[in-house]
C-alpha positions as CSV (number, residue, x, y, z in Angstrom):
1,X,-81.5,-16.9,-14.8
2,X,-82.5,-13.9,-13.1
3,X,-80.9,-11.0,-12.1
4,X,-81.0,-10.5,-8.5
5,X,-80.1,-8.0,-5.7
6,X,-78.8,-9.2,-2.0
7,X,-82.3,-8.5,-0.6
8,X,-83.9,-10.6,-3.1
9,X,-81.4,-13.5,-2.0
10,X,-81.7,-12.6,1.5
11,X,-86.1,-12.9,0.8
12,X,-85.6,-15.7,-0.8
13,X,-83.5,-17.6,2.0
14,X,-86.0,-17.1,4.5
15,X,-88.8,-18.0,2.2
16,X,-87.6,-21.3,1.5
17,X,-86.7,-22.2,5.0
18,X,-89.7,-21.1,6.4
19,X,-91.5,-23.0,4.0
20,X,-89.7,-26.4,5.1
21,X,-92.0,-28.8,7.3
22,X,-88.6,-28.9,9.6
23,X,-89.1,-25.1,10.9
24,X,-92.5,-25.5,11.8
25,X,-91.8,-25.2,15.8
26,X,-89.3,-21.6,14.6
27,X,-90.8,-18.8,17.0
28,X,-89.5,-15.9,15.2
29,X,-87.2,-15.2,11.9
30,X,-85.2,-12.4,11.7
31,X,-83.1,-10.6,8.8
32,X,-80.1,-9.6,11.1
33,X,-76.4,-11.0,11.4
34,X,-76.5,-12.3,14.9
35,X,-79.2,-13.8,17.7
36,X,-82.0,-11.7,18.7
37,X,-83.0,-12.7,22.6
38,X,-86.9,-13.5,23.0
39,X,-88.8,-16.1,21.4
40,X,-86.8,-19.6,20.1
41,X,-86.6,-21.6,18.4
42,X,-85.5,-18.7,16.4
43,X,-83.2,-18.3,13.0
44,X,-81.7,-15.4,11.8
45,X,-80.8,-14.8,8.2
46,X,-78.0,-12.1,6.9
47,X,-75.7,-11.5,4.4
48,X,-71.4,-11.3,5.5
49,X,-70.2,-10.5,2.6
50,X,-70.6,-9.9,-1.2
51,X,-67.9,-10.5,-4.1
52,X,-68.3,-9.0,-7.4
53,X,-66.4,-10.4,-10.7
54,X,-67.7,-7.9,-13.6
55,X,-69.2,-9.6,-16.5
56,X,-70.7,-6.8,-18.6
57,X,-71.0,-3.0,-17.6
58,X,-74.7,-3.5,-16.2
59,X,-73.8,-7.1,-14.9
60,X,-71.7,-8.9,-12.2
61,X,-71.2,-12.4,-10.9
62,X,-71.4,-12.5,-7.5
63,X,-70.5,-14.4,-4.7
64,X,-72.2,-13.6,-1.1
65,X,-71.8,-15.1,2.0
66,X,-74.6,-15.5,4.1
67,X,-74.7,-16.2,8.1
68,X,-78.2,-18.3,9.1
69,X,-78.1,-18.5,12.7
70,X,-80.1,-20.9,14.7
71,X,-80.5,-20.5,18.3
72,X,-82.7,-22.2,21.3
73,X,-82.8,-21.8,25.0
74,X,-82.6,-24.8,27.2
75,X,-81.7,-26.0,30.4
76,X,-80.6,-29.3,29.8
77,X,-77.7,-29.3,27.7
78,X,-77.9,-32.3,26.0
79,X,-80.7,-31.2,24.9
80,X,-80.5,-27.9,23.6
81,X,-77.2,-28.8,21.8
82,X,-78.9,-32.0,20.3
83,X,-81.9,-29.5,19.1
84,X,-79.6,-26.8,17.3
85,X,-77.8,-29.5,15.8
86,X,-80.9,-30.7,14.4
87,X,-82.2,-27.6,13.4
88,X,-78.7,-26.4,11.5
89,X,-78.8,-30.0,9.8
90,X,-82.2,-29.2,8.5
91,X,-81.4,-25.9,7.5
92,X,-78.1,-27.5,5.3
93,X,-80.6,-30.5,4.0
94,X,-83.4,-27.7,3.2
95,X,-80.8,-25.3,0.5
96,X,-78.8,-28.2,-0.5
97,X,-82.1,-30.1,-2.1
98,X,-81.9,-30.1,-5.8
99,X,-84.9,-27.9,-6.2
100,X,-83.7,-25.1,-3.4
101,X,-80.1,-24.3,-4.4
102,X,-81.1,-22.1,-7.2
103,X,-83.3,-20.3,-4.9
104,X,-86.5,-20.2,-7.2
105,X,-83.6,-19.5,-10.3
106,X,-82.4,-16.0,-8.5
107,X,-78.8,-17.9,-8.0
108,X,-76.7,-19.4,-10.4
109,X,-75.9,-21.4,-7.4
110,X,-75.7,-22.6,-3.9
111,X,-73.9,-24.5,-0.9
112,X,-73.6,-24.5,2.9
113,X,-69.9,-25.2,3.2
114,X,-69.7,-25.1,6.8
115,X,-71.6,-25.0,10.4
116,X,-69.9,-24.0,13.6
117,X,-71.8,-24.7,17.4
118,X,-71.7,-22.4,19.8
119,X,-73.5,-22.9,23.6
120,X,-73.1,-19.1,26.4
121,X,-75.0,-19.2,29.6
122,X,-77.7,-17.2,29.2
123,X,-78.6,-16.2,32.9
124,X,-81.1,-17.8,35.5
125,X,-79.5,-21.5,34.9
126,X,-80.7,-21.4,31.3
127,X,-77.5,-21.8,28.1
128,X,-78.2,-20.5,25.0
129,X,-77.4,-23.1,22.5
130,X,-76.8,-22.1,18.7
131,X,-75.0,-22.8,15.6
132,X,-73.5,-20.7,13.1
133,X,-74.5,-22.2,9.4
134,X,-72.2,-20.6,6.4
135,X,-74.2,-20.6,3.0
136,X,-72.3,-19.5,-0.1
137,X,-74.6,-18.1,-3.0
138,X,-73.5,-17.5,-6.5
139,X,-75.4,-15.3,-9.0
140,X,-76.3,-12.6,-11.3
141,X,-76.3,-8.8,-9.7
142,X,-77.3,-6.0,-11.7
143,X,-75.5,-2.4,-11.8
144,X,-77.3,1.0,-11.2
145,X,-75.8,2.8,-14.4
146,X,-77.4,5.9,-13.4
């Protein structure tokens, strides 16, 4: 197991999706907590929170919490609701395969635990539909003993 930093998970996150046949039609990827207007489909990856449980003096388990957002813009609803569904599934069947959820052996690790749907109206008769997907990852962070 490695030891890892939260921008190595955060790299690693968005390597692995974006390497998955199911994001092929994603516009744009972003490292920020939120949705970024412009192109879509779009994703954004970020870290919530991180929890630290000391091991050794140079070495923590940690536990982060990780936001992926999906997002598209549609007019029909059915639609764009039926599309973000699909794209936060294949997000949560992307890190949950056997070979992803130790994210290239950076976590100890991994599990989306939960994914929340969200549709606004985003002006000029077009609704922004998105969904929130939470992704717990577990691993090894290393202290600056400087």
């Amino acid at each position: 197991m490695n030891l890892a930093q939260i921008d190595n998970i955060l790299d690693k996150i968005v390597e692995v999706l974006q390497a998955d046949p199911a994001f092929a039609n994603v516009k744009k990827w972003y490292k920020v907590d939120g949705m970024v207007i412009g192109a879509y489909p779009a994703v954004s990856v970020a870290p919530k929170t991180e929890n630290f449980t000391e091991i050794t003096q140079d070495k923590d388990d940690t536990t982060a919490d990780f936001n992926i957002y999906v997002y598209v813009q549609v007019f029909n609803p059915e639609d764009g609701e039926k599309q973000v569904r699909d794209l936060a599934h294949a997000v949560r069947d992307c890190l949950m395969k056997r070979s992803n959820r130790d994210l290239a052996a950076l976590a100890i690790d991994s599990f989306v635990e939960q994914i929340d749907y969200l549709t606004v109206d985003a002006g000029e008769t077009q609704l922004l539909h998105a969904a929130q997907v939470r992704y717990k990852v577990k691993y090894y962070c290393t202290k600056d003993l400087s």
